[in-house]
N, C-alpha and C positions, 0 to 999 in steps of 0.2 A: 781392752785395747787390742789386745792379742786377735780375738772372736773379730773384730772389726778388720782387720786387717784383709786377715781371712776371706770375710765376705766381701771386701774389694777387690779383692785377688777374682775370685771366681763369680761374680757378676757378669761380666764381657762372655762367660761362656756359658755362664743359665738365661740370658736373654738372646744368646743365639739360638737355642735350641726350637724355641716355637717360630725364628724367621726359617730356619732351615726346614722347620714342617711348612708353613707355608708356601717354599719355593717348590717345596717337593711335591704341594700338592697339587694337580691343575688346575690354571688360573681361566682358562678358554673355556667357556659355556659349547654347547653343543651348537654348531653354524651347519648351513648349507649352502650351496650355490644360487642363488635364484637369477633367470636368464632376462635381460632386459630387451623385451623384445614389443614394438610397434605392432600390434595386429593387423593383418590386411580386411579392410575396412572400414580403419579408424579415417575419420573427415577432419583433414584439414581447413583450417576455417583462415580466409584470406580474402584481405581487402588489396586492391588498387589502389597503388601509392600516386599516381597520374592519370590524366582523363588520355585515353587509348580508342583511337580513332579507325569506327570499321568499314573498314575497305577493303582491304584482299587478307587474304589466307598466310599464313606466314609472318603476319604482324606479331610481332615480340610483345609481351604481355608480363609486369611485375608487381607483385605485390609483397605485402607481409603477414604473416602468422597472428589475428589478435587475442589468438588464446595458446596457452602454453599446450604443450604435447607430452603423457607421462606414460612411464614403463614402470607398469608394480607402484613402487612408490618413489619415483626419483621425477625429476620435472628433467629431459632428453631433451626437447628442441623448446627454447624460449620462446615466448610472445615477442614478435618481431621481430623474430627471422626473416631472411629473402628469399621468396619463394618465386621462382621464375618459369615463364614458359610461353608458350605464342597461342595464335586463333587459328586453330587448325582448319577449321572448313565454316562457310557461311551457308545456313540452312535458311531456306527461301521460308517465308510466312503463308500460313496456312490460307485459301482462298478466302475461306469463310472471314477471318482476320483480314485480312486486305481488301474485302466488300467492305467492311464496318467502318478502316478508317478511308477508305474512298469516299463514304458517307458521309462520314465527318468532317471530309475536307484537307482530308491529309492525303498528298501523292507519291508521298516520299518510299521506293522500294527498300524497306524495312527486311531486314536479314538478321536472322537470331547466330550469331558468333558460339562456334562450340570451340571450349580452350581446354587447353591442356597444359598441364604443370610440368616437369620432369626434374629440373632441382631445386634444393632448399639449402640455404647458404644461413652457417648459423654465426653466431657474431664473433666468432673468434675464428673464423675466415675456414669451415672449415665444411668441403662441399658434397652435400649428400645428394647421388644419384635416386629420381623416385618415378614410381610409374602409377597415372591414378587417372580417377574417372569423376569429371568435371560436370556440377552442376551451378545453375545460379541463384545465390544467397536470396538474402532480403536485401532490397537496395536501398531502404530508406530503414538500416534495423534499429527498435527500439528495445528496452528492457521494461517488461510490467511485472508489474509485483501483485501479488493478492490484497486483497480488503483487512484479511488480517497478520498481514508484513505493513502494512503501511501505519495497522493502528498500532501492533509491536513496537515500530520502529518512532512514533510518535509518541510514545510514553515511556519510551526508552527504558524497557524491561528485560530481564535478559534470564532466564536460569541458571546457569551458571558460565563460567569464563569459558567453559569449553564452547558453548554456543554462541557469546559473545567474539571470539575468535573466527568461529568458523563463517560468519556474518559480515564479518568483516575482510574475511580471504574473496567473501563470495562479493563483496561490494568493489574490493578492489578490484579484483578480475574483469568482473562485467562494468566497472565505471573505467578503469584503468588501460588494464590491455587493451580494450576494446577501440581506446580512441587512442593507440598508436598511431594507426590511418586516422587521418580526421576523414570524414563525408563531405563531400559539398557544404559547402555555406549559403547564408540566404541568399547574397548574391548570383550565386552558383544555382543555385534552385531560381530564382527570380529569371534569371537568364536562360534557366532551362526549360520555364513555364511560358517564356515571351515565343522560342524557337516553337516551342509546340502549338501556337497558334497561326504558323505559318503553314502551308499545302506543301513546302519541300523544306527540307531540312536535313542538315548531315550529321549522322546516325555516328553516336561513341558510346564508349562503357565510361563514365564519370568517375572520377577520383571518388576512392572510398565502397566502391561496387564491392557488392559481397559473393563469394565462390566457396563452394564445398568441395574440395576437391578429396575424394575417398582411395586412400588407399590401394592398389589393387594388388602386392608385394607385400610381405612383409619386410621392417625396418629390426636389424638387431643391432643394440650399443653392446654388447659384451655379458658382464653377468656381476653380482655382488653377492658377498659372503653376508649372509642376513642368520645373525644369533636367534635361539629358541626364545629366548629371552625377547625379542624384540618382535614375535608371532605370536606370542603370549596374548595376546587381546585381539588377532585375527577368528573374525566371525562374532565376537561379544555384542550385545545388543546397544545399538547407537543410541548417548543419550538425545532425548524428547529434549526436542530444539532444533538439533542437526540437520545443518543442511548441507547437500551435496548437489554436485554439479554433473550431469548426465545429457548422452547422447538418445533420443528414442529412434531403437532399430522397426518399429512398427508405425506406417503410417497410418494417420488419423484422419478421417474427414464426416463428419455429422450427417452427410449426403446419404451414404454407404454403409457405416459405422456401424455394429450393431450391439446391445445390451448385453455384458457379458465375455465378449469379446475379449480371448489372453491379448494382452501386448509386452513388450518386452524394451529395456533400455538397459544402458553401462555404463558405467562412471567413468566417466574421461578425465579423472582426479582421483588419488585417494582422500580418504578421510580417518582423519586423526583423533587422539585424543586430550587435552589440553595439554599433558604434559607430552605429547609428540608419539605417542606408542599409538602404533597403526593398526585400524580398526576394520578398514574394506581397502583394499589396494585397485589401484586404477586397472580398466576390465571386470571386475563385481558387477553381476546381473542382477537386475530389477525386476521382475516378473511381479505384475496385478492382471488389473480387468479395468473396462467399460462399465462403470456404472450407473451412466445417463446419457441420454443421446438425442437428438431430436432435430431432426434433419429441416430446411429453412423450406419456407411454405409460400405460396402467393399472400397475399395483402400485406406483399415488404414482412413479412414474420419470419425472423433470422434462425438458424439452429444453433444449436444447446450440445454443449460435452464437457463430462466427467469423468476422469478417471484416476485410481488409484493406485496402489501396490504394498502387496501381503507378503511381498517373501524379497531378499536380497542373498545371494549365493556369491562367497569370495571362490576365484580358481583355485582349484581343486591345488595347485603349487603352491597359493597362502596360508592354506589350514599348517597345525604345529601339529608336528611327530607327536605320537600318543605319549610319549615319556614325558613331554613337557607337562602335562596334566599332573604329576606327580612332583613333591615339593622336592627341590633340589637337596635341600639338608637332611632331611630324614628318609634315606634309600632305607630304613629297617623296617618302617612304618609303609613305602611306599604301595598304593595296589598293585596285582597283578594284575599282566600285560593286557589279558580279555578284560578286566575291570577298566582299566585305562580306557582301551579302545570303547569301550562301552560309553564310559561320561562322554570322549570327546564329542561320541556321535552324537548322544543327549544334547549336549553345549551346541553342535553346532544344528542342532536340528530348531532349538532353542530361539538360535539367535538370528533364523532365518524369517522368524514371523516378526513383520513389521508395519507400522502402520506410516503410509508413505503417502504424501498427497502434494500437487504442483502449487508450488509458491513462485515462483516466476519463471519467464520464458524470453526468450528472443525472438523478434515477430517483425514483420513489414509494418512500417507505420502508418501504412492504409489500410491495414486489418483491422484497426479500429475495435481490441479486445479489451477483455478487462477480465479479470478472475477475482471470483467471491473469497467468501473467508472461509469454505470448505472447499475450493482448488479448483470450481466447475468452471467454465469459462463459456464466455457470451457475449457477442457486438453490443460496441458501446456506442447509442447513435448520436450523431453529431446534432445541435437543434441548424446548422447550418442546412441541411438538406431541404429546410423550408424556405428559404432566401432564393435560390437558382430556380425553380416555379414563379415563383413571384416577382421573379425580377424578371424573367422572363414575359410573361405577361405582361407585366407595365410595361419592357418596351416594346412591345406588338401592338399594344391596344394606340403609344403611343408613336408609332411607325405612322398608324393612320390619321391622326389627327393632322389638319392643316388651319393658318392661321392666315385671316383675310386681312392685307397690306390698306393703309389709307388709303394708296392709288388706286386700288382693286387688283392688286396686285394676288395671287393663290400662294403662300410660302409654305414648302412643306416642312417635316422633321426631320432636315437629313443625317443629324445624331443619332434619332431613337431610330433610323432608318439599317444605319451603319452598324451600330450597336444589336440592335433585333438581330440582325444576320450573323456578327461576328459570334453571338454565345454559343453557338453548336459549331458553327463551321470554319471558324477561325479567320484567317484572313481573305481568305476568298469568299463567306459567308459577309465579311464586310463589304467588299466589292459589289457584290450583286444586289447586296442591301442597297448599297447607294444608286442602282438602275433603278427603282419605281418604289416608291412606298408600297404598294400593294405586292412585290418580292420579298423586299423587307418583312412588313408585316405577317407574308407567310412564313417564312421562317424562325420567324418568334412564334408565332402558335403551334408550330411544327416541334421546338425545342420546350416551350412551354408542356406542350402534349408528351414528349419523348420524356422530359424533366420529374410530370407527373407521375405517368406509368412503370419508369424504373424506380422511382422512391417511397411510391403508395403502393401501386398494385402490383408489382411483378415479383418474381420468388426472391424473398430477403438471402440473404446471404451466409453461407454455409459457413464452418469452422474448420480451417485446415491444417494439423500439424505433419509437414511433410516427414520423413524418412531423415533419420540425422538432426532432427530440430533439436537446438540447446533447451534445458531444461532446468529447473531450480528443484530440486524436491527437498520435502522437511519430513523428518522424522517425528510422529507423535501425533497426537489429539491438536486442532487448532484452538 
């Protein structure tokens, strides 16, 4: 009884003894500052929240952000921000452009609008001054996936959760953000395709118009204290699956393009690891090559591009101080410091070879692409390009036909008359249809011939990925 007492008594002060080691010991992992800064260069990606109508110079012009903007690894300016600015100058159209659509029947002095952004308004009302250099998006953008993301995604296979994950940030982004701005609707298109068959018409940017507007400043939020512990898997080899999201700073065009050829792109996102430990921080360069190319050819033969990427390099401020390579608890076992720096360099020289290949992209919906199940990409042609010939024809041949009245009356076809004229030249090509069948009729053998020679004979159509195109790349063998 006595012995028991005893050890009540002095319990409260032998289980203090190991909390007082642990207070004494430090509890704070080893942290740095890392600066959260916008590169100058980064492309803001902005749609037109309303259709903005061009006329003079000074017209106020706004849109929103449909993809987020990130520093290192923090998401800085949301998708659907206001990013605001005017139409600084109107640039006349090139002569050769204004013969074609004179030809066609369009009078309308068409003026290409150059805009410029200056602030970006984030939803918590809070208003960043910005200076950048304004190009125009895709107007009609869509998202294509490769041959084999569609048959992934239709047998619904996954590797593991981390790539399950990362599939689904990259779905929501590009299904999601994306339609902040909606685009026109078929109305809206229907309505835009009726204006376009008129000889004058007034000229806007359409709700949903897409702008690149780049950087020309850089943007700093401040900086965050990022633990070793949490760079720990910076530079580690992305698991086969991974997909990330990237800007290509190298343009592309299968015209030009040649075999071999470095190109270079950056992650305008980081990428994670299932359980959140960061693996390439936003700004991580892509560096591959050209590995197929084949520029479009006469008899309508479109060209051909491929290309990949062998190496991904995090900023040189991602990589982890050489001590973190060495196990936190056993400093007796630890290597020395030239040993340390040595693995790191290993590790990271390691983790820089990768096998990287284009799983989807964001593209004008008149490009009419499509990517294989190894990332090549090549026009997908429409079986519609045989219809606008043929229909054409029929109504030329039937411009001329006339049909002899009981009275003896001569009736011509003043439909396939109106019609023959209006398929190339719009509404004035109907008008002049209706002066003489023999007008008519020429101009349906005219569009007939013009209908022919650009869909059969004349050089098919090249592959262009401009400077700043959004990008899907996947890590691994497909």
């Amino acid at each position: 009884m006595f012995f028991r007492y005893i050890r009540l008594a002095f319990f409260p002060l032998l289980t203090a003894v190991p909390i007082c080691a642990q207070i004494s010991a430090p509890a704070t992992p080893h942290s740095r500052e890392v600066a959260l800064v916008v590169p100058a260069g980064t492309p803001l990606r902005v749609a037109l929240i309303s259709k903005v109508p061009v006329k003079s110079a000074g017209t106020p012009v706004s849109g929103r952000l449909v993809e987020s903007v990130y520093a290192f690894d923090k998401e800085v300016i949301p998708a659907g921000s206001t990013v605001s600015g005017r139409i600084k100058a109107l640039k006349p159209m090139s002569g050769r452009k204004r013969a074609r659509a004179i030809i066609a029947g369009d009078f309308t002095p068409i003026r290409e609008p150059q805009v410029e952004f200056d602030i970006v308004t984030l939803k918590n009302g809070t208003r960043l001054p910005i200076h950048t250099e304004v190009s125009l998006g895709a107007r009609y953008p869509v998202q294509i996936q490769s041959a084999a993301a569609k048959v992934r995604k239709k047998r619904g296979r996954a590797a593991s959760v981390a790539i399950a994950r990362a599939k689904q940030e990259i779905s929501t982004r590009t299904h999601g953000a994306i339609d902040i701005v909606k685009g026109p609707g078929k109305w809206e298109r229907l309505k835009e395709m009726a204006w376009s068959r008129s000889p004058y018409r007034p000229q806007f940017l359409p709700a949903g118009a897409r702008f690149n507007a780049d950087l020309q400043q850089p943007l700093t939020f401040g900086s965050e204290s990022v633990s070793s512990a949490d760079l720990a898997q910076v530079g580690s080899l992305p698991a086969a699956g991974s997909v990330v999201h990237a800007n290509l700073l190298t343009r592309l065009d299968s015209a030009t393009v040649q075999k071999n050829t470095p190109i270079e792109a950056v992650l305008s996102e980081p990428l994670f690891t299932a359980n959140h430990h960061l693996v390439f921080p936003q700004g991580s360069r892509l560096r591959g090559t050209v590995v197929k190319t084949q520029p479009a050819r006469f008899l309508h033969r479109n060209g051909q591009l491929r290309f990949n990427f062998q190496r991904i390099e995090p900023p040189p401020s991602a990589l982890p101080e050489p001590e973190v390579m060495a196990a936190p608890a056993a400093a007796a076992t630890a290597p020395p410091p030239h040993d340390a720096q040595m693995a790191l360099k290993t590790r990271s020289e390691a983790a820089t070879r990768i096998e990287g290949s284009l799983e989807g992209a964001e593209m004008n919906r008149n490009a009419h692409l499509k990517i294989d199940s190894e990332g090549g990409t090549q026009v997908s042609e429409s079986k519609w390009r045989y219809v606008t010939p043929a229909l054409s024809v029929l109504l030329a041949t039937s411009a001329l036909h006339q049909e002899h009245e009981r009275n003896g009356d001569i009736e011509n076809n003043t439909t396939a008359e109106a019609a023959s004229g209006g398929v190339s030249f719009g509404v004035l090509g109907t008008g002049l249809g209706l002066t003489s069948r023999y007008v008519g009729a020429g101009l349906g053998f005219y569009s007939a011939g013009w209908s022919i020679y650009t869909r059969f004979i004349a050089r098919g159509q090249d592959i262009v990925f401009p400077k700043d195109a959004s990008v899907v790349i996947r890590f691994g063998r497909n």
